[in-house]
C-alpha positions in Angstrom: 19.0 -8.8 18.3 16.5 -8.7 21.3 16.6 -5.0 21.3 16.0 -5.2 17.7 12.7 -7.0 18.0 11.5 -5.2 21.1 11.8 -1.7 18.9 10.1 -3.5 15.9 7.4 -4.8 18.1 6.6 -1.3 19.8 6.7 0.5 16.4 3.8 -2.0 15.3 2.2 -1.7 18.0 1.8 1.7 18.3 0.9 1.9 14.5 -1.8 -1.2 14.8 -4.6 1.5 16.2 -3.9 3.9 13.3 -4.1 1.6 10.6 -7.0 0.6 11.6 -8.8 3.6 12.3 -7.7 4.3 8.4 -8.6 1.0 7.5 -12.1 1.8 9.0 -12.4 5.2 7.4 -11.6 4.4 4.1 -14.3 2.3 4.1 -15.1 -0.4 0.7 -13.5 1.7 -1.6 -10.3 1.6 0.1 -10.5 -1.9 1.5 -7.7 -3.5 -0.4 -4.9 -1.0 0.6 -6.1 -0.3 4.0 -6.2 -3.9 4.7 -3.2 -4.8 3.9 -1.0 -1.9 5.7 -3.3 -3.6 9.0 -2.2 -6.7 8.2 1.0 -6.0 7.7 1.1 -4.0 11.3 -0.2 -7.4 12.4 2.3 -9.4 10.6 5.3 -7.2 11.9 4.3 -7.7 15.6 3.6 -11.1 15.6 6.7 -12.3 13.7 8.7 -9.8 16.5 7.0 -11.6 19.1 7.3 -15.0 18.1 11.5 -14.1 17.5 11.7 -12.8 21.3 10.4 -16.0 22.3 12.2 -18.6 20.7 14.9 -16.1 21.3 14.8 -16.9 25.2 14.4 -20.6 24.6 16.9 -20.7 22.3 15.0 -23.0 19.6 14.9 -20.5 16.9 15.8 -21.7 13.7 17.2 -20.0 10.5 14.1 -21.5 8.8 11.5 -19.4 10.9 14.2 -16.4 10.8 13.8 -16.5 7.0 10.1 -17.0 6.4 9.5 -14.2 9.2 11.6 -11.9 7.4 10.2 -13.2 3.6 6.2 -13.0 4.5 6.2 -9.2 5.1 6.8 -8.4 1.7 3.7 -9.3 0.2 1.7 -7.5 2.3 3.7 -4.2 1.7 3.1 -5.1 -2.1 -0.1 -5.7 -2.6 -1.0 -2.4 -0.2 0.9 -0.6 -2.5 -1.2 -2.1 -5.3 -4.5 -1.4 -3.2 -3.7 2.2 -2.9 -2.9 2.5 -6.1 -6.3 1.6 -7.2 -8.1 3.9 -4.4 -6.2 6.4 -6.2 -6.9 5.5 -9.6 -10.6 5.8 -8.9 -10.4 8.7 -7.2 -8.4 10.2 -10.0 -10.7 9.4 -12.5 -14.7 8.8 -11.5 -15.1 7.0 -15.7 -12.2 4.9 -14.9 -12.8 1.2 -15.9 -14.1 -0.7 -12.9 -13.9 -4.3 -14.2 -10.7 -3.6 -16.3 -9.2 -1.9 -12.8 -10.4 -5.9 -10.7 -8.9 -7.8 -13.6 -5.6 -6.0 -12.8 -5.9 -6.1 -9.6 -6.8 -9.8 -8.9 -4.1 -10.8 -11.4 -1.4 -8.7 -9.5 -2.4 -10.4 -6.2 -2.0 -13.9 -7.9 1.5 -13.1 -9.2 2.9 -12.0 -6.0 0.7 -14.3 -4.0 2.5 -17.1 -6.0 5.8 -15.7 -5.6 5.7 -15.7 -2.2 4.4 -19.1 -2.1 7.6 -20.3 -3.8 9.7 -18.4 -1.8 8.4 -20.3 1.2 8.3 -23.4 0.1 12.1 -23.1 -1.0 13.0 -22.2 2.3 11.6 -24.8 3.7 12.9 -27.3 1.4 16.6 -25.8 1.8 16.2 -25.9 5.6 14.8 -29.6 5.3 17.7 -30.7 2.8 20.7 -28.3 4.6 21.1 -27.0 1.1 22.6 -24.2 0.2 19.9 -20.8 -0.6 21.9 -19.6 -3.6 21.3 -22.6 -5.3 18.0 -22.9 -5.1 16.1 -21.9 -8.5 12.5 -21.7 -6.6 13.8 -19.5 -4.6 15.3 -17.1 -7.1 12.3 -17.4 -9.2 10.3 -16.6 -6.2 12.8 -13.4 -5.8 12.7 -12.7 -9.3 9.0 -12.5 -9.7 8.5 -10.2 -6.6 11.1 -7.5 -8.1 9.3 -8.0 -11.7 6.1 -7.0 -9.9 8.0 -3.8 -8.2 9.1 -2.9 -11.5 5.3 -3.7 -12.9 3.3 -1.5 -10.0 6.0 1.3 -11.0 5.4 2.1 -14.1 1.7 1.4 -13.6 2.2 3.7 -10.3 4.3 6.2 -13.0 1.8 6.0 -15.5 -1.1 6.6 -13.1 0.2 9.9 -12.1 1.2 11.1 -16.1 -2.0 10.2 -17.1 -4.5 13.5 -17.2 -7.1 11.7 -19.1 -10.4 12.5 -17.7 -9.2 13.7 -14.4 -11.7 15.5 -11.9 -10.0 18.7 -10.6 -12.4 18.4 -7.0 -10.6 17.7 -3.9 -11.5 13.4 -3.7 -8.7 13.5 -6.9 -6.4 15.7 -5.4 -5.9 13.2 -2.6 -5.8 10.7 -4.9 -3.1 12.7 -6.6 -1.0 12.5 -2.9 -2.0 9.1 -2.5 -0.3 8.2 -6.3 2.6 10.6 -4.5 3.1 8.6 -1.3 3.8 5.6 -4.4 6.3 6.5 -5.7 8.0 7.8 -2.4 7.3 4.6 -0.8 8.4 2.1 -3.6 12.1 2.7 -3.5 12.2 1.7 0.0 10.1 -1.5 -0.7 13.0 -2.0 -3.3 15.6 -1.6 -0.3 14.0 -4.2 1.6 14.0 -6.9 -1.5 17.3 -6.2 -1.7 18.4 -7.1 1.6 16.2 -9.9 1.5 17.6 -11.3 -2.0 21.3 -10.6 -0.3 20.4 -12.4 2.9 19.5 -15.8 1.4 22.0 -15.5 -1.4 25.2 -13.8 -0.6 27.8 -16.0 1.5 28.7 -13.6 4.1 27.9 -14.4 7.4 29.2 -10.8 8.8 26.2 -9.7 6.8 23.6 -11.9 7.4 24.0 -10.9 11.6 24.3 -7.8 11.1 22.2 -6.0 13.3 23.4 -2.0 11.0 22.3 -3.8 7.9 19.2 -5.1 9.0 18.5 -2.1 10.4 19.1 0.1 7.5 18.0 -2.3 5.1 15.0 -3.7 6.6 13.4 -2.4 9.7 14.0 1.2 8.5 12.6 1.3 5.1 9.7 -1.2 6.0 9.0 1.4 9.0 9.3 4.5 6.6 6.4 2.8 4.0 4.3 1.9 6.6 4.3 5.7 8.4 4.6 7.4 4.9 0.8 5.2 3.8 -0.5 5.6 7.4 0.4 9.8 7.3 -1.6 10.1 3.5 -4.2 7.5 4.4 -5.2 9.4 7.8 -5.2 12.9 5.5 -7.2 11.7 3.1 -9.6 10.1 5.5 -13.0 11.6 4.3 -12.0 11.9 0.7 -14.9 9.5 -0.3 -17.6 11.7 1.6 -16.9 14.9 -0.4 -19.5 14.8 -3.3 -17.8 14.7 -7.0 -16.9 17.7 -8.8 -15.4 17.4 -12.4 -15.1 20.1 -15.2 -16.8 17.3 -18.2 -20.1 15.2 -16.7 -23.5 16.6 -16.4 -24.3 20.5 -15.9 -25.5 21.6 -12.9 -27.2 24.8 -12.2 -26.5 27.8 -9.8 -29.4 28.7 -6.9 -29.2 32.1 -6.3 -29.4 34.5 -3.0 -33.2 35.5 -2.9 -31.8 39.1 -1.6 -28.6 39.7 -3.7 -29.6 37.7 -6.8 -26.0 36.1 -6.8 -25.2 32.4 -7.0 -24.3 30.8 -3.6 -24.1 27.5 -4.9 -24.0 25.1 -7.6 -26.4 21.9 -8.3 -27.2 19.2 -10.6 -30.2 20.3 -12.6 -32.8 17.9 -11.8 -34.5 17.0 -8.6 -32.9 18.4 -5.5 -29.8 17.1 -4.3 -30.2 18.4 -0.2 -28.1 17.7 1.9 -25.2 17.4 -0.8 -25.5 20.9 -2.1 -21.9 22.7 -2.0 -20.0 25.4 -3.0 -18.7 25.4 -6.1 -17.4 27.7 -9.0 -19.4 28.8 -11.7 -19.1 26.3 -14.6 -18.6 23.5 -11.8 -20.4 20.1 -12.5 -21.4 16.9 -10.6 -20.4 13.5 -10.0 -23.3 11.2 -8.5 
């Protein structure tokens, strides 16, 4: 097991610097995915450190072992749910902003609360040397952070069917990878649920010590969603400094080549833009 945490804590430590050079460079408009892939790197090394240690005193209870393992998964949600928005904006410039929040705070209460419950439960069942499976909390808790997979799915799903008023520039095409690295990343997160759910409720020790499930299960997967963002985040890095280009918003007129008379770029009609001009196709427009 000491191995085990030792890996997990260099892994997280080596991907603490990354995140948060993403973190940095996705700026406000990514803040809500960015920060919690950080926090979860911050989480992850932490709870790896804190296992090590009690580890060599030998005062580690199941109670800590359970709530370590538990409190990662809500960060890893609600990044998932951050990104998703980054993307959704990015997608779509006319998309709803207040109607986009509303979803969003919601979402984070939901599985803010179900991981709440989740706690408390296992604190109760350490306190009362009850038995996990029997604990309704605690499968409500479980049950309302696999409702919320299943919501950020579809809505993930949805996201990336939806054409609607979709900018062609290259902003929405990362936000088109972004909606991608989703839906890769989602049935992992649903691996590690799973192993969760079976650790607190299936009576099988062999299971629960299992250093092959964990790994497979848990530290995998969790490793594989955390690279996966990390990889697309540190791509699509500058996507907010490329000015807006859309085929349906305001027309923009070409400046043309004093010597050959052809167009060399395309801009907004109305007051000069300098230093945003680019190069863009003919028929091109402009998002502010």
């Amino acid at each position: 097991m000491a191995a085990l945490d030792v890996a997990t804590l260099i892994i997280y430590l080596a991907l603490a610097g990354p995140s948060l050079f993403v973190w940095w460079k996705h700026g406000r408009k990514g803040f809500l995915g960015w920060f919690y892939i950080h926090m979860f790197c911050g989480i992850r090394i932490v709870s790896s450190a804190v296992t090590l240690v009690n580890e060599k005193q030998h005062n580690i209870s199941v109670k800590v072992l359970l709530i370590i393992s538990s409190i990662g998964l809500s960060p890893l949600l609600l990044a998932c749910a951050g990104i998703l928005h980054e993307a959704r904006r990015a997608r779509n410039p006319k998309v709803n902003n207040k109607l986009e929040w509303f979803l969003q705070i919601n979402f984070h209460v939901i599985v803010g609360a179900a991981i709440n419950l989740i706690i408390i439960a296992l604190n109760k069942v350490e306190n009362d040397h009850t038995d996990p499976a029997k604990n309704t909390m605690l499968k409500i808790g479980y049950a309302v952070i696999a409702i919320s997979w299943a919501i950020l799915f579809v809505w993930t799903l949805v996201s990336r069917l939806n054409q609607k008023n979709q900018a062609t520039d290259d902003t929405a095409r990362h936000g088109t990878m972004m909606l991608n690295a989703i839906l890769i990343c989602l049935p992992f997160f649903a691996v590690r649920v799973a192993y969760g759910a079976l650790s607190l409720f299936l009576d099988n020790d062999g299971f629960k010590k299992s250093n092959v499930d964990k790994i497979i299960m848990s530290v995998v997967p969790e490793a594989i969603v955390a690279v996966v963002f990390l990889l697309v985040g540190f791509v699509s890095r500058n996507m907010w400094k490329i000015p807006r280009v859309s085929g349906s918003t305001e027309e923009i007129k070409p400046l043309y080549d004093s010597a050959t008379e052809n167009p060399y770029f395309y801009q907004r009609s109305g007051p000069p833009l300098l230093p945003y001009k680019i190069a863009l196709r003919p028929g091109a427009h402009y998002y502010k």
